[in-house]
Structures are given as C-alpha cells and as structure tokens.
C-alpha positions in Angstrom: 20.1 -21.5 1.9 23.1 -21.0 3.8 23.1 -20.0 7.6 23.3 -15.5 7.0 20.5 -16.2 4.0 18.7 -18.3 7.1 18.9 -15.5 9.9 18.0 -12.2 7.4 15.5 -14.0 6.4 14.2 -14.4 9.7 14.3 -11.2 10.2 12.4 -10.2 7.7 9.8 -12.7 8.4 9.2 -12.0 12.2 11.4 -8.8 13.7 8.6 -6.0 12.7 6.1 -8.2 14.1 7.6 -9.4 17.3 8.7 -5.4 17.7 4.8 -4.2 17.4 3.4 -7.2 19.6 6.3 -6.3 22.5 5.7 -2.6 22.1 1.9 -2.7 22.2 2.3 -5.0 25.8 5.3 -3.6 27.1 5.5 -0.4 29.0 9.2 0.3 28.9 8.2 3.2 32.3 8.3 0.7 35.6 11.5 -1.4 34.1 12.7 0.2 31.2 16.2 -1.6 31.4 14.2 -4.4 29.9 12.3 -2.9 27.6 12.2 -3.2 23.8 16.2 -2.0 23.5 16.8 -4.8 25.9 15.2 -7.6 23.3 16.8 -5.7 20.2 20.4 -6.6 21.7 19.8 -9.8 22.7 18.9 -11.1 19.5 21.9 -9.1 18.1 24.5 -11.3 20.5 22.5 -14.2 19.6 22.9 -13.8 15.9 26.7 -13.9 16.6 26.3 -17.1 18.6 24.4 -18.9 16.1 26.7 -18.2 13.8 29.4 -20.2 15.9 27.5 -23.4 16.9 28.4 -26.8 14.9 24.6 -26.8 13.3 23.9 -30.4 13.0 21.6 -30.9 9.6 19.5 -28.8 7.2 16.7 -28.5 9.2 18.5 -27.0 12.2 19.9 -24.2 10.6 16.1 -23.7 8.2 15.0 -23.8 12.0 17.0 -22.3 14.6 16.9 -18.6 13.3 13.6 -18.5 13.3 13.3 -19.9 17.1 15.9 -17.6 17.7 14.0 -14.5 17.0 11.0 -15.6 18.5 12.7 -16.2 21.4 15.0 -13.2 21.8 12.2 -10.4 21.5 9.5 -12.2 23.9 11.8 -13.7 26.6 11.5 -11.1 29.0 8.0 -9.5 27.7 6.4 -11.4 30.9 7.9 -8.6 33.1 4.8 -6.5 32.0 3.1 -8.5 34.4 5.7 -9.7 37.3 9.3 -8.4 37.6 9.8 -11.4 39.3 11.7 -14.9 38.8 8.4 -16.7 37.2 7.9 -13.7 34.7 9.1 -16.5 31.8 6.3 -18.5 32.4 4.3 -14.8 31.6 5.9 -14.6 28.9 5.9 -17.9 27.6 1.8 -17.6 27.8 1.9 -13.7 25.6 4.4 -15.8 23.2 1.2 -18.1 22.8 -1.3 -14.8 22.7 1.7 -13.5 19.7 1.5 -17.0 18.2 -3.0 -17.0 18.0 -2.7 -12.7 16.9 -0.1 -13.9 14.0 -1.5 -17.1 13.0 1.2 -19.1 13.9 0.6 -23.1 14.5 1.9 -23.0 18.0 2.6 -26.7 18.2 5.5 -25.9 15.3 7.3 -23.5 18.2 6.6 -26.2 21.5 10.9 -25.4 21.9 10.8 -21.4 21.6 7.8 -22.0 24.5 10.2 -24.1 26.8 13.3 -22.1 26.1 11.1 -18.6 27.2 9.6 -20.2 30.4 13.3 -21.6 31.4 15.5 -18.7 30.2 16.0 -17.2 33.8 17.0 -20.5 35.1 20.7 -18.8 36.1 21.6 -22.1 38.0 21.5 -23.8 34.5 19.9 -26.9 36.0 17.8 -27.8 33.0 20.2 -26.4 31.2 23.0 -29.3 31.4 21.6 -31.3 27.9 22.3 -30.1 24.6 19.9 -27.7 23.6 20.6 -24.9 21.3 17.8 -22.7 21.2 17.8 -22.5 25.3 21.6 -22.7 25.3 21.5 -19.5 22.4 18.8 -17.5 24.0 20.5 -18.0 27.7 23.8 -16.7 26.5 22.9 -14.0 24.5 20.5 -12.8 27.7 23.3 -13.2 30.1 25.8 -11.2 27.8 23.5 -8.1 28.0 23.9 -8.3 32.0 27.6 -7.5 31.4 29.3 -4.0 30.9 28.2 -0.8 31.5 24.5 -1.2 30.4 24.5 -4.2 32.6 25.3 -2.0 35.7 22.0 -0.3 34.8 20.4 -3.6 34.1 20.8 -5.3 37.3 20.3 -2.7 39.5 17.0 -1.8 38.0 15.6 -5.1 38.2 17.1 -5.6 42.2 15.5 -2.4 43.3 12.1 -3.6 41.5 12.1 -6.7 43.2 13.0 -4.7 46.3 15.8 -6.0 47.6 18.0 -3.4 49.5 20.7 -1.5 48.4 23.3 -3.3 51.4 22.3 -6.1 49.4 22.7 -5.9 45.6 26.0 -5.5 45.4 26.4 -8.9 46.7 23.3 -10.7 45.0 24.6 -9.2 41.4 27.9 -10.2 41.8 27.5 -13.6 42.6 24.2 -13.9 39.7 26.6 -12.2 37.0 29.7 -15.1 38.2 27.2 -17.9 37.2 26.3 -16.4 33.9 29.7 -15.8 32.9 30.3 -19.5 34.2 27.6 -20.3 31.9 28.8 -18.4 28.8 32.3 -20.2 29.2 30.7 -23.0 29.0 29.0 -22.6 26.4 31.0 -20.8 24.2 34.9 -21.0 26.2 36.8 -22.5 22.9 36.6 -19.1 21.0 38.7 -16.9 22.5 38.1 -13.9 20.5 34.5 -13.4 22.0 35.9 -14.6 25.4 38.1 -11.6 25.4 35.5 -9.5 24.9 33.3 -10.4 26.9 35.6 -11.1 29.5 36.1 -7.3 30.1 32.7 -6.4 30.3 32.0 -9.0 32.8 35.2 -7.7 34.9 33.9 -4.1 34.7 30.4 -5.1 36.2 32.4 -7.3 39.1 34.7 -4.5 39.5 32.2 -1.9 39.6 30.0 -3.8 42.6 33.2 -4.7 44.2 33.8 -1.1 44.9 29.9 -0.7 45.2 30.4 -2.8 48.3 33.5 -1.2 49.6 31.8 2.1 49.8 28.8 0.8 50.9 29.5 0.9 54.6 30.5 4.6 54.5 27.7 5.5 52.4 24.3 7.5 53.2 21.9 6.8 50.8 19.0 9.8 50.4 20.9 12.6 51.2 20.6 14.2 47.9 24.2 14.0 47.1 25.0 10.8 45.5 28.4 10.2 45.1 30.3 7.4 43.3 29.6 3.7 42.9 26.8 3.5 45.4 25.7 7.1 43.8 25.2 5.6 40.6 23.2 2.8 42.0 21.0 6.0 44.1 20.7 7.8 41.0 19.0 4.7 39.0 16.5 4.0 42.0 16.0 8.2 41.5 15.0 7.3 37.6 12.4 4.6 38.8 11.0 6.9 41.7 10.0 9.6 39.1 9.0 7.7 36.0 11.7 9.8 34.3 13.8 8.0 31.4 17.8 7.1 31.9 17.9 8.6 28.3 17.0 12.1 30.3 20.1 11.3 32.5 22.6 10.5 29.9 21.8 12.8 27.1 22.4 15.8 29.6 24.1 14.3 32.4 25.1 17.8 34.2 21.6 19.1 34.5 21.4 16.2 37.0 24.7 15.7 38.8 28.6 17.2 39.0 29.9 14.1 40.6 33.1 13.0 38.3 32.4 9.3 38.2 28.9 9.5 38.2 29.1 11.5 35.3 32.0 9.1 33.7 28.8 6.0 33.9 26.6 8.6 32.1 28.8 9.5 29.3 29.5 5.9 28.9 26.1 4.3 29.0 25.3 6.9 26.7 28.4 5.5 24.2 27.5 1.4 24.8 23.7 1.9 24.1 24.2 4.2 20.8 26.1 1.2 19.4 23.0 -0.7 19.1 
C-alpha cells in the first residue's frame, strides 16, 4: 500500500472514533481555541508533513499514519483537565482511557504515548533525535499557532493561564520564534511550505509587535476596544461570558464598529471556513 492508501486508511480506521472520544471529554466552552477544530487541523497539516518526510521502510509508512492520527486528535485533549504546561501528561493518560474504551493493545502505541506527553516541549530539548511521530505531531501543532487563527489561539490560552495582558504580547512572540525555529528545522529544505508558512508566522509577530506598541497607550476595560490590544480585550470578553468566537465572527457588527477589529473578525471567519 503506498503512503495516501496508508493515511485514508487511517482515517477511516480511527478519525470517527478519536472525534466521539475527544467530543464526549472535551468541553470546547472554557478554551474553545483548542477544542475539537483545533485537533481537526492539526492532523490536516500533519498529513501534508508526512507526505514529505524520507520514510525509511515498509513498516514506517504501514505505521506512522496511524500514530499520526492518534496523536493529532488527543494531543491537547488533557486541557479538559489543566490549561496548563503538564496538560500532555493529561492527555497522554485519556489517550490510555481511548486505547482500554477501543480495545486497543496499548503497548503497540508506547510512541503515540511519549510523543502526546512531550508535544508542548517548545524548547525542543527532547526533541533533538530523530523521531518522526514527535517531530510530525510538534510541527503540525506549532503551524496552527501561526496566522490569523493563531492570534486567537495564543491569546486564549495566555489569558487562561492568567498571565497579563502587559505581558502576552511579549511571551507569544518569543514562544511563536521558537516554533517557527523548530518548523525550519524540521522542514527548511522545502521552500514551497516555507513560504507559506513564513507569512503566517510574520502576521502573528507583526500583529503582537503592534500589540505591544499600543500597549502603553492602551486602557483595557473601558468598553471601547480598539485595535490590536482591542482584539486581544474582545477575546478575554468571549471567555468572560462563555459566548462562542463563532458569535463574534459570523456577525461581527452586532458586537463592535472598530475597522480593524472588525478586519480580524472577517478574516478569522475566512481562515477557519477553509477547514
């Protein structure tokens, strides 16, 4: 079976499953930006990475699919429990609780296990070996941290963990640098992804740049947010009142007049329809 046979029928083996197991731990209210969407897109960049790494024997490319998936849609299901930097061991142990519901020998999958717990490692320490399920699953996370959805992404997640909003600008900047450090190397010899994912990590930097610039200027709970840091105040807004971004972007003028603020509505609403 060649390497597309391999991945569809991956697919058709474990996506349904892995989606009802997610969806019936998951609840996409407190941190929706990595709810089931989140998972769904990561395996989609992952399926193009695959697809580029020099598989080594028959049993690697039988194999790696199948880890793939597995890893892709329960990497991040640990945040059901902790938003925090230790949620992959969380979800390394529901990956175990998917593996007993399913039937599924969980010694065959000790690599999907490790590469879940380690995923969030974004100094790439245990990283530095060849591994590509961990290498795959890494990348493909990191590429939906970029763009416009990534905007949303990170500054969800900051404001869970409660880190201040004089501070996020900084912290995501320098976290989004490493992954795209990572990504290059990884994946710097094919330019055609490089270029574009190169501009969705530039719009992210560029976006927090100017996040910070305003920042001192800036007066956050005044009911009037305005640009880059307005965006940010609008997506703490979404997580105060349990509403959906969905509510935001689908009628963006029901909830604000501001031109730019409006501009990341329309477009979120344009980058998440593709998937």
């Amino acid at each position: 079976m060649n390497l597309t046979g391999t991945i569809e029928s991956a697919e058709k083996q474990f996506k349904q499953i892995l989606e009802d197991f997610f969806i019936s731990v998951y609840n996409e209210k407190p941190l929706s930006s990595h709810g089931i969407d989140h998972h769904r897109r990561v395996w989609n960049y992952a399926k193009d990475l695959i697809r580029l790494i020099p598989l080594m024997n028959k049993n690697q490319i039988i194999r790696l699919p199948s880890e793939a998936i597995i890893a892709c849609y329960l990497h991040d299901i640990g945040m059901a429990i902790d938003h925090g930097p230790i949620h992959g061991k969380h979800s390394r142990d529901l990956c175990k609780t998917f593996f007993v519901e399913n039937k599924i020998p969980e010694n065959n999958w000790i690599d999907v296990l490790e590469a879940i717990e380690n995923h969030d490692n974004k100094d790439y320490i245990s990283n530095s070996t060849r591994n590509d399920l961990l290498s795959v699953l890494s990348v493909a996370d990191d590429l939906d941290a970029f763009g416009i959805t990534g905007i949303f992404r990170y500054s969800e997640i900051y404001l869970a963990r409660e880190i201040g909003f004089e501070k996020i600008g900084y912290m995501i900047r320098e976290n989004a640098r490493k992954r795209y450090d990572n990504f290059i190397k990884a994946f710097g010899s094919f330019d055609e992804l490089i270029a574009k994912h190169w501009e969705r990590y530039y719009l992210l930097d560029m976006f927090f740049t100017k996040y910070n610039d305003q920042l001192p200027l800036y007066h956050f709970g005044t009911n009037q947010p305005t640009g880059f840091c307005g965006v940010v105040e609008i997506i703490s807004n979404i997580m105060k009142t349990n509403l959906r971004i969905e509510d935001f972007y689908t009628e963006p003028k029901r909830h604000t007049s501001e031109s730019l603020i409006l501009w990341y509505l329309t477009e979120l609403k344009k980058e998440l329809s593709v998937f």
